[in-house]
C-alpha positions as MATLAB code, in Angstrom:
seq = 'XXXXXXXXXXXXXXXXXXXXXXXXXXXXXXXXXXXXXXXXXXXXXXXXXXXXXXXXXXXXXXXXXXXXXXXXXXXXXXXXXXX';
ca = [
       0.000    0.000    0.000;
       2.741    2.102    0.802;
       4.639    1.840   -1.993;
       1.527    2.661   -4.504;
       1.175    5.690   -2.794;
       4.525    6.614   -2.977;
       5.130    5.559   -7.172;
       1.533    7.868   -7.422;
       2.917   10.565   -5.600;
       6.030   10.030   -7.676;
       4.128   10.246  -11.416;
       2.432   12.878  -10.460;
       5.074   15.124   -9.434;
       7.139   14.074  -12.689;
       3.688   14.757  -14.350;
       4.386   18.623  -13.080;
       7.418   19.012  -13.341;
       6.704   18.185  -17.525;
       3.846   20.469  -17.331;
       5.750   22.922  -15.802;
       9.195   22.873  -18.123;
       6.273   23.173  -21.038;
       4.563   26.309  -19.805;
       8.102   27.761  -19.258;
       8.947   27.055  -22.823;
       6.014   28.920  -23.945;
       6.708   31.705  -21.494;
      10.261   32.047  -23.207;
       8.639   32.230  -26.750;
       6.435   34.604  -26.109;
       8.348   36.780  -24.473;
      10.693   36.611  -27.375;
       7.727   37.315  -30.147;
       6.710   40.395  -27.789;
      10.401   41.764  -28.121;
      10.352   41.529  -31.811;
       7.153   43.288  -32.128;
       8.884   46.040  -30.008;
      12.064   45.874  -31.923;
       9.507   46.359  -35.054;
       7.580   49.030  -33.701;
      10.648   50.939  -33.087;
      11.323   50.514  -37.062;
       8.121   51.763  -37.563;
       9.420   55.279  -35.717;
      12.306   55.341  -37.857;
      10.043   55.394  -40.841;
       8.136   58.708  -39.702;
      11.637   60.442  -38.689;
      12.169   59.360  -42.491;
       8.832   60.859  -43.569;
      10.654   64.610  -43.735;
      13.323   63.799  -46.070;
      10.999   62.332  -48.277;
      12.240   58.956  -48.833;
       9.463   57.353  -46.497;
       5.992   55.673  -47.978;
       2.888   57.964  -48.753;
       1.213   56.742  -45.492;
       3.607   57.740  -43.325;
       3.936   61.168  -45.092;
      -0.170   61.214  -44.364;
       0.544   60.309  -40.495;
       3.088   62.751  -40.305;
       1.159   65.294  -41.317;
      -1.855   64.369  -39.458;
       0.216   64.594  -36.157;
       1.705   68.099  -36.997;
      -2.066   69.355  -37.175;
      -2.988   67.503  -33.943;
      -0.331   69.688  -32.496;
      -1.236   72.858  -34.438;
      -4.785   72.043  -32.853;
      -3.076   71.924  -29.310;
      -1.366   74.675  -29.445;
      -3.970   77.035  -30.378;
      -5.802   75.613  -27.282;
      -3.280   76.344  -25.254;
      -2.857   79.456  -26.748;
      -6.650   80.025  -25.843;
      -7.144   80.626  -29.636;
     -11.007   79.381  -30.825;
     -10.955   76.900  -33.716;
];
């Protein structure tokens, strides 16, 4: 009786320990695909600094521009100036 007990005990804790190295594994690769979408997101900045020499797509020309009139906007409210 004893020794059931203990080779159940046993399984299951190898059973974990499996379950657990997996779910680490998967930890590590997404934690790796989250730094490459960072790492690619920061490319995507590089395109709008881009954007004013003119070498950049048309969409990020657009963006570009529709951030400088955000800002325009801003600034006139802060300036207390009425739209």
């Amino acid at each position: 009786m004893s020794i059931e007990i203990t080779s159940t005990t046993l399984f299951a804790l190898i059973g974990l320990s499996i379950v657990t190295a997996a779910l680490l594994y998967g930890w590590q690769g997404w934690l790796t695909l989250k730094m490459r979408q960072l790492d690619a997101a920061q490319g995507g900045f590089a395109a709008l600094r881009v954007a004013d020499e003119g070498d950049a797509p048309a969409a990020a020309r657009i963006e570009l521009a529709d951030l400088r009139e955000r800002v325009r906007r801003l600034e006139a409210i802060a300036n207390g100036v009425d739209l």
